[in-house]
DRENTORKOL-3810 file (N, C-alpha, C; in nm, 4 decimals):
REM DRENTORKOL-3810
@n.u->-0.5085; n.v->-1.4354; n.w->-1.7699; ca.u->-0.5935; ca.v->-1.5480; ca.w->-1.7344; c.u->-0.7399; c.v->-1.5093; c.w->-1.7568
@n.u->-0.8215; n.v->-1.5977; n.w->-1.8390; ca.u->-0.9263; ca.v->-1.5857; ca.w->-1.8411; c.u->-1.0121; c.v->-1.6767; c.w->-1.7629
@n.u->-1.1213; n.v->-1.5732; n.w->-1.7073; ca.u->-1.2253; ca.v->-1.6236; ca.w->-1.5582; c.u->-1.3333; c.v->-1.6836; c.w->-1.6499
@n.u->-1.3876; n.v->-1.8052; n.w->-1.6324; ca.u->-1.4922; ca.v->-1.8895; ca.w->-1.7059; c.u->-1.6355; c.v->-1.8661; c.w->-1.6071
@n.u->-1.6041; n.v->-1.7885; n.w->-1.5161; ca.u->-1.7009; ca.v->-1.8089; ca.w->-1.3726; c.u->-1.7811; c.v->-1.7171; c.w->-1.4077
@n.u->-1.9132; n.v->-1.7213; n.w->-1.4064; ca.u->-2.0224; ca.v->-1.6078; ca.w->-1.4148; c.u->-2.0859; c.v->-1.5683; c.w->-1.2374
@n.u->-2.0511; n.v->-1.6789; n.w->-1.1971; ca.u->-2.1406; ca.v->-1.6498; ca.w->-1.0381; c.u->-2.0303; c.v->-1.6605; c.w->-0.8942
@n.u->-1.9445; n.v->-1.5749; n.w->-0.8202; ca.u->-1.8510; ca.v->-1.5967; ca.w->-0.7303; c.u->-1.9501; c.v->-1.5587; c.w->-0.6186
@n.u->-1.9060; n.v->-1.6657; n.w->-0.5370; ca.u->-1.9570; ca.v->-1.6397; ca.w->-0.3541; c.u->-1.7732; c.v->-1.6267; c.w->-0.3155
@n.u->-1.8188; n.v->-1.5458; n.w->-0.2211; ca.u->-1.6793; ca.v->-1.5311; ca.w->-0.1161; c.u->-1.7542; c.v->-1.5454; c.w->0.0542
@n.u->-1.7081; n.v->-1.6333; n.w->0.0810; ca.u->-1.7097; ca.v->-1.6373; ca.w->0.2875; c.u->-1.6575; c.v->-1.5858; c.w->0.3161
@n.u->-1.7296; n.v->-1.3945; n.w->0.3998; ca.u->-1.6499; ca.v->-1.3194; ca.w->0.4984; c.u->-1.6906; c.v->-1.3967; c.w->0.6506
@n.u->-1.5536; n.v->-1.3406; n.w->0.7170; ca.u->-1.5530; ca.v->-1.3551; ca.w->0.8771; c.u->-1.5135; c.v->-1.2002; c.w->0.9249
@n.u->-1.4977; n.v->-1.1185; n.w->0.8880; ca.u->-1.4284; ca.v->-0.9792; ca.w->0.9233; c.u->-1.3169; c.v->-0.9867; c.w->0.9819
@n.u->-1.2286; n.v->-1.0932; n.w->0.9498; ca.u->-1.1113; ca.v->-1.0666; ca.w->0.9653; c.u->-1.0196; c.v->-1.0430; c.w->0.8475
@n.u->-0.9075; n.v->-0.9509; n.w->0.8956; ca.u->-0.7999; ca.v->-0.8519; ca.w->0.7691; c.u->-0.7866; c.v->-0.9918; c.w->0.6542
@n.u->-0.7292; n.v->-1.1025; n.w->0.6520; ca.u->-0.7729; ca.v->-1.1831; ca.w->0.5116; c.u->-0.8831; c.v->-1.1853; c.w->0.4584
@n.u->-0.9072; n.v->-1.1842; n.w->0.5451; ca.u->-1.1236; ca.v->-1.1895; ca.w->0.4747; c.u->-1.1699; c.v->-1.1046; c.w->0.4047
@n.u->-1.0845; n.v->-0.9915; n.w->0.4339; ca.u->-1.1731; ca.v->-0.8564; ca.w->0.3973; c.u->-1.0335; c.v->-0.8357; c.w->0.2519
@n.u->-0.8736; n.v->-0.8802; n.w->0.2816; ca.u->-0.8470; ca.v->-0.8264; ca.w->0.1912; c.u->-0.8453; c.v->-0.9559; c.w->0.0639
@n.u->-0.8899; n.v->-1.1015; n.w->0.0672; ca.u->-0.9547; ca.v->-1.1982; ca.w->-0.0346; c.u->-1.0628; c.v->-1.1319; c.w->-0.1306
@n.u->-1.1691; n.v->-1.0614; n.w->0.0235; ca.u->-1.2870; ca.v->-1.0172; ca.w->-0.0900; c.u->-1.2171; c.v->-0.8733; c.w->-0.1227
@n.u->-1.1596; n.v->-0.8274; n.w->-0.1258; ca.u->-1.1181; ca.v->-0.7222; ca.w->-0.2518; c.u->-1.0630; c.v->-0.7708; c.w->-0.3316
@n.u->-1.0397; n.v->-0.8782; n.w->-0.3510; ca.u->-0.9746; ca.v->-0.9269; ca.w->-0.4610; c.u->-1.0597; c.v->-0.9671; c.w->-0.5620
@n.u->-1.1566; n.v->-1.0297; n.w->-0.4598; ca.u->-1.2459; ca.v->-1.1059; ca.w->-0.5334; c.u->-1.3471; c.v->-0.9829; c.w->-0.6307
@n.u->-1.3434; n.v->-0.8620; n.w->-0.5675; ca.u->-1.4158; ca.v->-0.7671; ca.w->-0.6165; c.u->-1.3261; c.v->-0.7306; c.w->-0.7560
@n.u->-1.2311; n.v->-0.6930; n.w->-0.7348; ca.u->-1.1737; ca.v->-0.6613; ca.w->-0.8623; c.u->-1.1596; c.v->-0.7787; c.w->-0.9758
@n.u->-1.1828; n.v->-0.9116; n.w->-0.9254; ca.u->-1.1389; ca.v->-1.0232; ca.w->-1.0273; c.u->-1.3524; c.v->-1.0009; c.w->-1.0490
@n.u->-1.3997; n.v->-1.0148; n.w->-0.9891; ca.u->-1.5633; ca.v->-1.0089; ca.w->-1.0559; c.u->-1.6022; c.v->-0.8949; c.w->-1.1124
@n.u->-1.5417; n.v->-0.7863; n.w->-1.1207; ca.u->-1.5458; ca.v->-0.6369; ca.w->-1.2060; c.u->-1.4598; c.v->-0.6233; c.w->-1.3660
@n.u->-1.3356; n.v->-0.7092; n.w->-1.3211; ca.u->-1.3003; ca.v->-0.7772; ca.w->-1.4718; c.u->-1.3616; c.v->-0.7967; c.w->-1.5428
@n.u->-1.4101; n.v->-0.9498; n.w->-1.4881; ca.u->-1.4602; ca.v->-1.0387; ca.w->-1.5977; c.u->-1.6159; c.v->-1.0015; c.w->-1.5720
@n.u->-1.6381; n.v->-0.9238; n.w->-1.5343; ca.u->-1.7988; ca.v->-0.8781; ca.w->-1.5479; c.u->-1.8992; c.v->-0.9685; c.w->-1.4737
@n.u->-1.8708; n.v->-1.0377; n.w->-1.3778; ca.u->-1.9575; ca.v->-1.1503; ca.w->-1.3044; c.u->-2.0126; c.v->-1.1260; c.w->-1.2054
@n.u->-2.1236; n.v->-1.1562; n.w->-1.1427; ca.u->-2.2067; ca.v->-1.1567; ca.w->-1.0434; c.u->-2.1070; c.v->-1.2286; c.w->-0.8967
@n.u->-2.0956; n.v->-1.1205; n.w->-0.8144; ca.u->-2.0209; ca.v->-1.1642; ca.w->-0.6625; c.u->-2.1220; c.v->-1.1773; c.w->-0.5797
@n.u->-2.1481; n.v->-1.2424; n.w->-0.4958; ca.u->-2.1948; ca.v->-1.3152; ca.w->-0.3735; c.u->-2.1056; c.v->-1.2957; c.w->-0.2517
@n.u->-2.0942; n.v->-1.2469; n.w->-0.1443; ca.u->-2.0787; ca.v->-1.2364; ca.w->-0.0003; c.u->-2.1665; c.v->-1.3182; c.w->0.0862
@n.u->-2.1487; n.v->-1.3751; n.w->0.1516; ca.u->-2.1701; ca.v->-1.4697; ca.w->0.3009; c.u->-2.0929; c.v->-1.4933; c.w->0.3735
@n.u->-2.1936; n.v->-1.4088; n.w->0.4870; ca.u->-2.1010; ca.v->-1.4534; ca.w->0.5906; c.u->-2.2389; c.v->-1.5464; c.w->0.7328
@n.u->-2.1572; n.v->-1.6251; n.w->0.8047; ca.u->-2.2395; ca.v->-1.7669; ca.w->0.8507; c.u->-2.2383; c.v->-1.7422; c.w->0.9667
@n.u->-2.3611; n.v->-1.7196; n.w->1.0937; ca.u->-2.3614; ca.v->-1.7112; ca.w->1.2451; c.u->-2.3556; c.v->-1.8650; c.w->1.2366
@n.u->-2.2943; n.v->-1.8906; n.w->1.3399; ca.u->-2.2972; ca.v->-2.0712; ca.w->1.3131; c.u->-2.3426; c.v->-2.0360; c.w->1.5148
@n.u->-2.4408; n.v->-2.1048; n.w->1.5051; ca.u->-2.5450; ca.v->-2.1264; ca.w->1.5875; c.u->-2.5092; c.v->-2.2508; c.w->1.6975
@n.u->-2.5072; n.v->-2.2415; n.w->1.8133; ca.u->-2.4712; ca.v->-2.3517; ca.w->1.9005; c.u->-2.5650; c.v->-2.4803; c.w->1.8798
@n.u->-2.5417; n.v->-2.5958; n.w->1.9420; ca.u->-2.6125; ca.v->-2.6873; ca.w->1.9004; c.u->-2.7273; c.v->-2.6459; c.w->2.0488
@n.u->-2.7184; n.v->-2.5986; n.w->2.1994; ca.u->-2.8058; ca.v->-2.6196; ca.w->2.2772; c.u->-2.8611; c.v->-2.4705; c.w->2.1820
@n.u->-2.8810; n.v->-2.3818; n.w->2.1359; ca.u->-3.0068; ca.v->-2.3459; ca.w->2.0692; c.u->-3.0650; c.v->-2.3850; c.w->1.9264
@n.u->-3.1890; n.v->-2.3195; n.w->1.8695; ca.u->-3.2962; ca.v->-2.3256; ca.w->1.8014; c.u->-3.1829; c.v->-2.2399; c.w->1.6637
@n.u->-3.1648; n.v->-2.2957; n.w->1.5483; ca.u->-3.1129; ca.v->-2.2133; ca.w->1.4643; c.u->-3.2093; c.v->-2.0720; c.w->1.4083
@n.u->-3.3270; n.v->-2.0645; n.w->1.4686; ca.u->-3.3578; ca.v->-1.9124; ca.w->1.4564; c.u->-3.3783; c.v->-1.8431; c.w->1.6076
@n.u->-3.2749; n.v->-1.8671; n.w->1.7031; ca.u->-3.2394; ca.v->-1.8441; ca.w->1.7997; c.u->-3.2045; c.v->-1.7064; c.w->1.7489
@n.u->-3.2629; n.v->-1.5867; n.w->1.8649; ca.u->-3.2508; ca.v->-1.4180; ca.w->1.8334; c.u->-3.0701; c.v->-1.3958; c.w->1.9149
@n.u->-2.9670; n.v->-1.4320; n.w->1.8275; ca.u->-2.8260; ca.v->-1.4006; ca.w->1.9469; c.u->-2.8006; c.v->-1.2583; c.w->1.8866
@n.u->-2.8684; n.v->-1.1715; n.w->1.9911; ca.u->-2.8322; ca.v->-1.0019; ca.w->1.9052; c.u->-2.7094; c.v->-0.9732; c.w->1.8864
@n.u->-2.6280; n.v->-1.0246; n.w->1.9866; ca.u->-2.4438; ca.v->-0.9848; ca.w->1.9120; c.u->-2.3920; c.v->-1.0714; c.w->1.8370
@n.u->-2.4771; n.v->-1.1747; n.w->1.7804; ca.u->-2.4146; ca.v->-1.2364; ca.w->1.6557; c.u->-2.4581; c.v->-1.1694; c.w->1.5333
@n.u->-2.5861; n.v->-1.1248; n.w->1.5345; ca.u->-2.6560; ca.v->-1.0546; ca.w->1.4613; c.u->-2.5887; c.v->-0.9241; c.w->1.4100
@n.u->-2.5864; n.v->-0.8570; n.w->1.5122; ca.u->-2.5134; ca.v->-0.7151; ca.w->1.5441; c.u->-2.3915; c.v->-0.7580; c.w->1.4251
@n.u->-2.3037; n.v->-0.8460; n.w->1.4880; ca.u->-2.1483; ca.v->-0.8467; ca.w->1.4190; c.u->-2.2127; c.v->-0.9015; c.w->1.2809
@n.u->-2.2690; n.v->-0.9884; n.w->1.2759; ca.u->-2.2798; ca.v->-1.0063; ca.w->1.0977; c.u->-2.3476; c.v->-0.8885; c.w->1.0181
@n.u->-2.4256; n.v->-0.7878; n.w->1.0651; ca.u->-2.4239; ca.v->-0.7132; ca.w->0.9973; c.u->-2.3516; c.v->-0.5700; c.w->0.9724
@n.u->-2.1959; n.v->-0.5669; n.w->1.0837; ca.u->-2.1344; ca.v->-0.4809; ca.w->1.0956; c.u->-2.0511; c.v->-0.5344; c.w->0.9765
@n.u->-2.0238; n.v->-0.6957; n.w->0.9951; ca.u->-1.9524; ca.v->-0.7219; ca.w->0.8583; c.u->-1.9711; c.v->-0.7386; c.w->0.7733
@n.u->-2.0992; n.v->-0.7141; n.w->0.7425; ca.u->-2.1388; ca.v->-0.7006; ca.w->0.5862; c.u->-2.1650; c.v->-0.5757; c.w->0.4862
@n.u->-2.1473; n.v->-0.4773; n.w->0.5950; ca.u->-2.2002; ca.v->-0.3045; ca.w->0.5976; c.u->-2.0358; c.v->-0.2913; c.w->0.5812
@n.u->-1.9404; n.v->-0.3951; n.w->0.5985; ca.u->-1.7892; ca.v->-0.3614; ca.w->0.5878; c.u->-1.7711; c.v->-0.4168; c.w->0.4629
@n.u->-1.8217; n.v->-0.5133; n.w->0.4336; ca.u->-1.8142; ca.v->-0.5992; ca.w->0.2611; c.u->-1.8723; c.v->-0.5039; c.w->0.1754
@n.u->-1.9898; n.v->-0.4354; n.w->0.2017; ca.u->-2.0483; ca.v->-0.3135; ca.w->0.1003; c.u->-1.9660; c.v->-0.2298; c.w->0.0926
@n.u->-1.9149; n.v->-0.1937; n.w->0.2225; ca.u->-1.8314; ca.v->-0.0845; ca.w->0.1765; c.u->-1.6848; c.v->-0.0975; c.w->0.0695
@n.u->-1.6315; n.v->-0.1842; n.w->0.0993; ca.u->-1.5219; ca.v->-0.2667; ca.w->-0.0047; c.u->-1.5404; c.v->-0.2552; c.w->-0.0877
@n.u->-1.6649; n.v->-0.3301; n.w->-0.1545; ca.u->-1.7158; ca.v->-0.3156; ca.w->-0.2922; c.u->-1.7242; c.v->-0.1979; c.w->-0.3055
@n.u->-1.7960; n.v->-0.0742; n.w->-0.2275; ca.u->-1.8011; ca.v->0.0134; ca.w->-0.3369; c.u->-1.6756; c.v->0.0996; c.w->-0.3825
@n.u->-1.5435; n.v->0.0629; n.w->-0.2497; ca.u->-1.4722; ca.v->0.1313; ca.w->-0.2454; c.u->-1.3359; c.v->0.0863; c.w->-0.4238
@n.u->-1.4087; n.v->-0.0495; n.w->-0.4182; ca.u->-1.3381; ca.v->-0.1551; ca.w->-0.5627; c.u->-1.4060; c.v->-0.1225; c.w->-0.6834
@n.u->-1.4968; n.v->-0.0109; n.w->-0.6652; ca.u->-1.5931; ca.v->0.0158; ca.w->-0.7918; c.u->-1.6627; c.v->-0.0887; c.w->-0.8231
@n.u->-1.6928; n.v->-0.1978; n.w->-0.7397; ca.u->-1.7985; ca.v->-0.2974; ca.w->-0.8058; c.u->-1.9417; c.v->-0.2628; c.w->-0.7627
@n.u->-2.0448; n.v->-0.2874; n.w->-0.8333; ca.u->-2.1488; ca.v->-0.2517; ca.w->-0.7968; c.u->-2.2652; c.v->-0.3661; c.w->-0.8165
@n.u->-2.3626; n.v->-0.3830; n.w->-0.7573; ca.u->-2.4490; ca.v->-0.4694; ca.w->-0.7700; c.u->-2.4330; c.v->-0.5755; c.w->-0.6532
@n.u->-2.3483; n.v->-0.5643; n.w->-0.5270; ca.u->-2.2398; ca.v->-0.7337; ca.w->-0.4790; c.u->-2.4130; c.v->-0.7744; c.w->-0.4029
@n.u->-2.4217; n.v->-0.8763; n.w->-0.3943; ca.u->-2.5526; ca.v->-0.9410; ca.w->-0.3533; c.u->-2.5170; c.v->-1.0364; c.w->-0.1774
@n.u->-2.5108; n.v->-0.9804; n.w->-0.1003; ca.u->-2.4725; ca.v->-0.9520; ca.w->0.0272; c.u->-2.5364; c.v->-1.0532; c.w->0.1543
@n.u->-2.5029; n.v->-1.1138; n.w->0.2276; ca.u->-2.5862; ca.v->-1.2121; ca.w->0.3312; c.u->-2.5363; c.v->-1.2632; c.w->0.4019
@n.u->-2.6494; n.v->-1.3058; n.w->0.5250; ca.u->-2.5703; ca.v->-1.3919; ca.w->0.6298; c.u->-2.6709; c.v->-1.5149; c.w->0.6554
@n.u->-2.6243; n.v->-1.6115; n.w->0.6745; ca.u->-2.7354; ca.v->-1.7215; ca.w->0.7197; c.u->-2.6826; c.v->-1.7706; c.w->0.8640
@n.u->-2.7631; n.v->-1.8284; n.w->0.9076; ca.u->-2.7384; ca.v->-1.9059; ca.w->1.0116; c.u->-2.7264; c.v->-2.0570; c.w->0.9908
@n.u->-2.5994; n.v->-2.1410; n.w->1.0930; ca.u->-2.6180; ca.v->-2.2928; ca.w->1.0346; c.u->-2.4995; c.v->-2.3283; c.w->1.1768
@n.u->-2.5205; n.v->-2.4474; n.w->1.1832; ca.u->-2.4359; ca.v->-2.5412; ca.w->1.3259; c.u->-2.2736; c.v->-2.4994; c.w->1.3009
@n.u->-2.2510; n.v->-2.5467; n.w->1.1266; ca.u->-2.0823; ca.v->-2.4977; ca.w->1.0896; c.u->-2.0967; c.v->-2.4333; c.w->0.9832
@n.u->-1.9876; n.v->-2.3445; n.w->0.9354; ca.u->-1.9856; ca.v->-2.2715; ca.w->0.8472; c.u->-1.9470; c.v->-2.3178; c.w->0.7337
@n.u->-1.8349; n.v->-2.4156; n.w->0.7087; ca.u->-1.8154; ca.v->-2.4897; ca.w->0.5859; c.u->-1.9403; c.v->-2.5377; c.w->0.5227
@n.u->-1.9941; n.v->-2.6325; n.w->0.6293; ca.u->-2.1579; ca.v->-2.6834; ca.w->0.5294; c.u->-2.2601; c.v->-2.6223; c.w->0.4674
@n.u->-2.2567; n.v->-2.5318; n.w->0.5441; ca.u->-2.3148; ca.v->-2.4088; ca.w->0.4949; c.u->-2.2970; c.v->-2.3181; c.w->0.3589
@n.u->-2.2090; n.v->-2.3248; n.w->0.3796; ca.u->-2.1073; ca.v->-2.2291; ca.w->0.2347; c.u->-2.1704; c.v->-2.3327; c.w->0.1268
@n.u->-2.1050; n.v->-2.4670; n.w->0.1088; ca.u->-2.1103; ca.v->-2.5272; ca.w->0.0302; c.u->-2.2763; c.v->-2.5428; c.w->-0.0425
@n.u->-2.3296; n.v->-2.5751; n.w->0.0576; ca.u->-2.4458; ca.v->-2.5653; ca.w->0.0280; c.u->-2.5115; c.v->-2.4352; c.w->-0.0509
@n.u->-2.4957; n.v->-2.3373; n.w->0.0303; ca.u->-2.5236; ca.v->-2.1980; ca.w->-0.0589; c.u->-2.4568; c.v->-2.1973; c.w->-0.1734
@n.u->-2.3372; n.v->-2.2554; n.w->-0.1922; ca.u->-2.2935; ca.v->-2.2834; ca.w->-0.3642; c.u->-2.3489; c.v->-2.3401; c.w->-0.4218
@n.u->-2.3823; n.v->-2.4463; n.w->-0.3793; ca.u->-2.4738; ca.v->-2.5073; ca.w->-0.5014; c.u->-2.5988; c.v->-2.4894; c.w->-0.5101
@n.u->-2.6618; n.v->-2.4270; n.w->-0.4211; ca.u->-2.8527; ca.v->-2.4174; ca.w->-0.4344; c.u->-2.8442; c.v->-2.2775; c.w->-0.5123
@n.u->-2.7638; n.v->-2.2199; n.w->-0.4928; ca.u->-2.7067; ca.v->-2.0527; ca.w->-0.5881; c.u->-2.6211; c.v->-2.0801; c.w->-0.7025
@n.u->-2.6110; n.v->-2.1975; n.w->-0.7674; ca.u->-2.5202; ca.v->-2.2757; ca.w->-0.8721; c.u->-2.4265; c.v->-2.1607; c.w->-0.9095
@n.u->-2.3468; n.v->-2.1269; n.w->-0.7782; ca.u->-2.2070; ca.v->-2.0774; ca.w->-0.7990; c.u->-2.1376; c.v->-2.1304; c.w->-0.8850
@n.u->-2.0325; n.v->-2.0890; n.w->-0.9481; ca.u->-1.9383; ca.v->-2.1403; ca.w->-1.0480; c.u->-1.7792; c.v->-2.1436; c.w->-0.9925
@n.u->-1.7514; n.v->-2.0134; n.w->-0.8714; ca.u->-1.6310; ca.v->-2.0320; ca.w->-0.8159; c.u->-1.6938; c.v->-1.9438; c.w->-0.7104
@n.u->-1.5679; n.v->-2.0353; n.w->-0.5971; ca.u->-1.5738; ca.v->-2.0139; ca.w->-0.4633; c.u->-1.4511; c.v->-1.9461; c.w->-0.4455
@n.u->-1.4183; n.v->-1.8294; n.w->-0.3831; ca.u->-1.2715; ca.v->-1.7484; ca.w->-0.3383; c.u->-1.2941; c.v->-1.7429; c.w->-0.1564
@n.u->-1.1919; n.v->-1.8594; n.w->-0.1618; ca.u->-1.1747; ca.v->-1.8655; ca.w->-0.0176; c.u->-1.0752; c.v->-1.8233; c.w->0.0890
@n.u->-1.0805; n.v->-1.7034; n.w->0.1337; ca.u->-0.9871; ca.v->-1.6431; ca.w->0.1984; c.u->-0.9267; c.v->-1.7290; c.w->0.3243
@n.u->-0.7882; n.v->-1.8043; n.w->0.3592; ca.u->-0.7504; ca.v->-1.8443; ca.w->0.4562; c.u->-0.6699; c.v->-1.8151; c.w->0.5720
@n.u->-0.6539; n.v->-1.8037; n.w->0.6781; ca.u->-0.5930; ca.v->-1.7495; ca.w->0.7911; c.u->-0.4011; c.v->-1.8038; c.w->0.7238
@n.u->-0.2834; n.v->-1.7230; n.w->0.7651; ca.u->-0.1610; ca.v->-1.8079; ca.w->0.7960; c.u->-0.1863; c.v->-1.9090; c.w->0.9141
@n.u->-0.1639; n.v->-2.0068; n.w->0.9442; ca.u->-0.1497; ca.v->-2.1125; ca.w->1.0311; c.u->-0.0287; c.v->-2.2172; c.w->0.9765
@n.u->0.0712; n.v->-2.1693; n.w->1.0586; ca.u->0.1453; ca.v->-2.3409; ca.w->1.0399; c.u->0.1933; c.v->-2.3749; c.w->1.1890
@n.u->0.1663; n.v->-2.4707; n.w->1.2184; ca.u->0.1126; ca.v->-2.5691; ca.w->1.3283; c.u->0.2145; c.v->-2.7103; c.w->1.2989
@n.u->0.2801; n.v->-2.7046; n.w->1.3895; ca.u->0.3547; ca.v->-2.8800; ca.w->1.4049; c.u->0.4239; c.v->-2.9032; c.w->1.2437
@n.u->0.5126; n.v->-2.8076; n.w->1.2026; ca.u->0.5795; ca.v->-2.7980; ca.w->1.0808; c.u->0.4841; c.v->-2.7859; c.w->0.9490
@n.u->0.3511; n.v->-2.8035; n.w->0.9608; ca.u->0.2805; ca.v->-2.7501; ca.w->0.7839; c.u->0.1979; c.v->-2.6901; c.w->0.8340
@n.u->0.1460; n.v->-2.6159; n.w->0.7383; ca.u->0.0429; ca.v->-2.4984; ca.w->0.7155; c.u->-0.0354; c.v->-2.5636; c.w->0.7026
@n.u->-0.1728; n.v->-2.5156; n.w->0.7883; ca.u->-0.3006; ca.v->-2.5844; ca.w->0.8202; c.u->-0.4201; c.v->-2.4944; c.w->0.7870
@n.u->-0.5260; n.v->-2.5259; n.w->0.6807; ca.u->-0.6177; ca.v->-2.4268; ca.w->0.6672; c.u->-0.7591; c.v->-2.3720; c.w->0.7384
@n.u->-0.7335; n.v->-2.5199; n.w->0.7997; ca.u->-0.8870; ca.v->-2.4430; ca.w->0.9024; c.u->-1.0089; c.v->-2.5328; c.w->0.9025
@n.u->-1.1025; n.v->-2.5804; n.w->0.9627; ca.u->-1.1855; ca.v->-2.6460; ca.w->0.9814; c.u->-1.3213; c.v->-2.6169; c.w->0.8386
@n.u->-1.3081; n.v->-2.5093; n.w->0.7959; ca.u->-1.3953; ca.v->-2.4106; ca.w->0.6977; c.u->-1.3410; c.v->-2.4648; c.w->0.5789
@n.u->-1.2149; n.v->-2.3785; n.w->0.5811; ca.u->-1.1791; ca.v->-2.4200; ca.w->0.4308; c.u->-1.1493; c.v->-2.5427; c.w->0.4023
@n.u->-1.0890; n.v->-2.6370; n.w->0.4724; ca.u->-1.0665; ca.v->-2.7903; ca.w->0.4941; c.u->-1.2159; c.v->-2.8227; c.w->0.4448
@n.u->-1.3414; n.v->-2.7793; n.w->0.4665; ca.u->-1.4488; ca.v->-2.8571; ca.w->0.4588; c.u->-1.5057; c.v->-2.8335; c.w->0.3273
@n.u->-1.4707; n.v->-2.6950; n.w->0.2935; ca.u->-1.5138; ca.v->-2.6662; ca.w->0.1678; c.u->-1.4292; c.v->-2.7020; c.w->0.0488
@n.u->-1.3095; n.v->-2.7350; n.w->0.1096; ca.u->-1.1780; ca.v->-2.7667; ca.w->-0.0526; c.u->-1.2926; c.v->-2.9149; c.w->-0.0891
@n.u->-1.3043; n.v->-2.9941; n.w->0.0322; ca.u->-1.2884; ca.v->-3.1000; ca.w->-0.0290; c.u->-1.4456; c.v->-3.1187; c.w->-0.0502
@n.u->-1.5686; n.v->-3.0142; n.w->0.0032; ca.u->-1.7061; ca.v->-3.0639; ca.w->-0.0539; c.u->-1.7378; c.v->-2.9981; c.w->-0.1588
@n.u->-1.6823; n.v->-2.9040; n.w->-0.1936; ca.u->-1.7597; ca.v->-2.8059; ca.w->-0.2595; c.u->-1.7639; c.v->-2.8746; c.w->-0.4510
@n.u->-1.8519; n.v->-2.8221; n.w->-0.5010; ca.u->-1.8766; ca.v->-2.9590; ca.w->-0.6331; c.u->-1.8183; c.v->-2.8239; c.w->-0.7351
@n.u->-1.7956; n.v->-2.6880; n.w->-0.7123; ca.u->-1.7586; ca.v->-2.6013; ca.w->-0.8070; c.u->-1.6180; c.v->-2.5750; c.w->-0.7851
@n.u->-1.5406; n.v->-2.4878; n.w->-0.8486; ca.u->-1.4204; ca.v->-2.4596; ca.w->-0.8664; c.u->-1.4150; c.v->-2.3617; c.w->-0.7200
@n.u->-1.2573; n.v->-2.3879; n.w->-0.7157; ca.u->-1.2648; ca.v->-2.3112; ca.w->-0.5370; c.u->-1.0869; c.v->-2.2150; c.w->-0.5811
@n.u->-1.0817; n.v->-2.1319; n.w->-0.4944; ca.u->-0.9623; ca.v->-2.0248; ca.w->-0.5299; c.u->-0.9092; c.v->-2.0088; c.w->-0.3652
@n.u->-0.7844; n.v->-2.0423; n.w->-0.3155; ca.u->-0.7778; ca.v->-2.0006; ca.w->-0.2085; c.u->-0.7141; c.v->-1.8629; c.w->-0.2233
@n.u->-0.7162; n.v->-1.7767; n.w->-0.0989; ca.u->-0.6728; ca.v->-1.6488; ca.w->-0.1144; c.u->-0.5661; c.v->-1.6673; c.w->0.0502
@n.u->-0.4502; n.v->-1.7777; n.w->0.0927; ca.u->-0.3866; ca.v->-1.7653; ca.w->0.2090; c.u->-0.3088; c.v->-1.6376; c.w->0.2426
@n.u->-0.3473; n.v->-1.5997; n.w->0.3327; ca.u->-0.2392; ca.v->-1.4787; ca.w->0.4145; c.u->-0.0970; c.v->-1.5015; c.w->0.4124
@n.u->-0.0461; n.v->-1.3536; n.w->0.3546; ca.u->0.1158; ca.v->-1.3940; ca.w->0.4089; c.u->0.1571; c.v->-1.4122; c.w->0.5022
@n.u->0.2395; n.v->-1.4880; n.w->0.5068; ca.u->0.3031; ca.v->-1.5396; ca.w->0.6465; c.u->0.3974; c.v->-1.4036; c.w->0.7340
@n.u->0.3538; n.v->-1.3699; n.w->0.8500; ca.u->0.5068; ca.v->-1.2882; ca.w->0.8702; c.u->0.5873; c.v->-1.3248; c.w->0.9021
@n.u->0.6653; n.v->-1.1468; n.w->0.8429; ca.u->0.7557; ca.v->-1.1394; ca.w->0.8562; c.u->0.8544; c.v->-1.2260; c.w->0.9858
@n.u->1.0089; n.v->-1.2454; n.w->0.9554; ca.u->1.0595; ca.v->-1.3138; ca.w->1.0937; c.u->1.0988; c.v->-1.2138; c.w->1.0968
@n.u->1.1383; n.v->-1.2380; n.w->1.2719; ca.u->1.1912; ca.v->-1.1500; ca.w->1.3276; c.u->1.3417; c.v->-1.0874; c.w->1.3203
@n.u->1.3618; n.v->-1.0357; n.w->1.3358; ca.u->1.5348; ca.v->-0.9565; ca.w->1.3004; c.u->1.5938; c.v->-0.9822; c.w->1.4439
@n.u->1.7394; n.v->-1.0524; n.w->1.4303; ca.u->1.7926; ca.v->-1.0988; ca.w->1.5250; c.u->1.8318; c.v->-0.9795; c.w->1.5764
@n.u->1.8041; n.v->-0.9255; n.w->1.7419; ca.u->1.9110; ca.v->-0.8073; ca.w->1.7652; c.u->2.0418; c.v->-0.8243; c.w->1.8099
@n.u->2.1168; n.v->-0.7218; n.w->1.7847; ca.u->2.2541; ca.v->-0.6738; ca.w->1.7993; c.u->2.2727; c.v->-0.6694; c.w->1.9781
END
């Protein structure tokens, strides 16, 4: 398969899909030789100021991004262009940073969730399948394993 994409953003949350989407995403942007993007989004309560100082939101977005560097370098990619913004939700956000950064593809890592018989993706990716104006890649978690009936 050939990648047409010169510019990939990936949305980390530091959770194990998140982290193992963007290795993917690292090795598919080391392929085809393209510029990767990381964001990850403090999504800010509505009773504060979106440059509200929340040091343990702060703290964790940059523990998870010092975890996205490390990925990359551990994927041999080099150059990954790294960030966190602040915004009310994180889908709008994303999207937006795609297009003011005229991303070309979005790799969106999704939680397993199936809920009331179907698999449900999430308030994020739900917002971004259907706003985002560039090409989008989901990366869903395997489902586990069932359980083994005992003897």
């Amino acid at each position: 398969m050939r990648l047409d994409a010169k510019r990939i953003l990936v949305p980390v949350n530091g959770k194990q899909y998140s982290e193992r989407t963007f290795r993917w995403a690292c090795q598919i942007a080391r392929e085809a030789k393209t510029e990767l993007h990381a964001i990850y989004v403090i999504e800010v309560p509505l009773a504060l100021s979106l440059e509200s100082e929340i040091s343990e939101d702060l703290n964790r977005g940059e523990e998870i991004l010092a975890r996205i560097e490390a990925i990359a370098s551990e994927e041999k990619y080099k150059d990954l262009q790294a960030r966190f913004l602040r915004a009310r939700q994180a889908g709008p956000a994303i999207v937006a940073e795609s297009e003011t950064k005229f991303m070309d593809l979005l790799i969106v890592g999704v939680p397993y969730n199936y809920r009331f018989g179907e698999c449900c993706m999430g308030p994020t990716a739900s917002y971004i399948f259907d706003n985002a104006s560039c090409q989008i890649m989901l990366s869903r978690e395997q489902a586990p394993s069932p359980i083994a009936p005992r003897d």
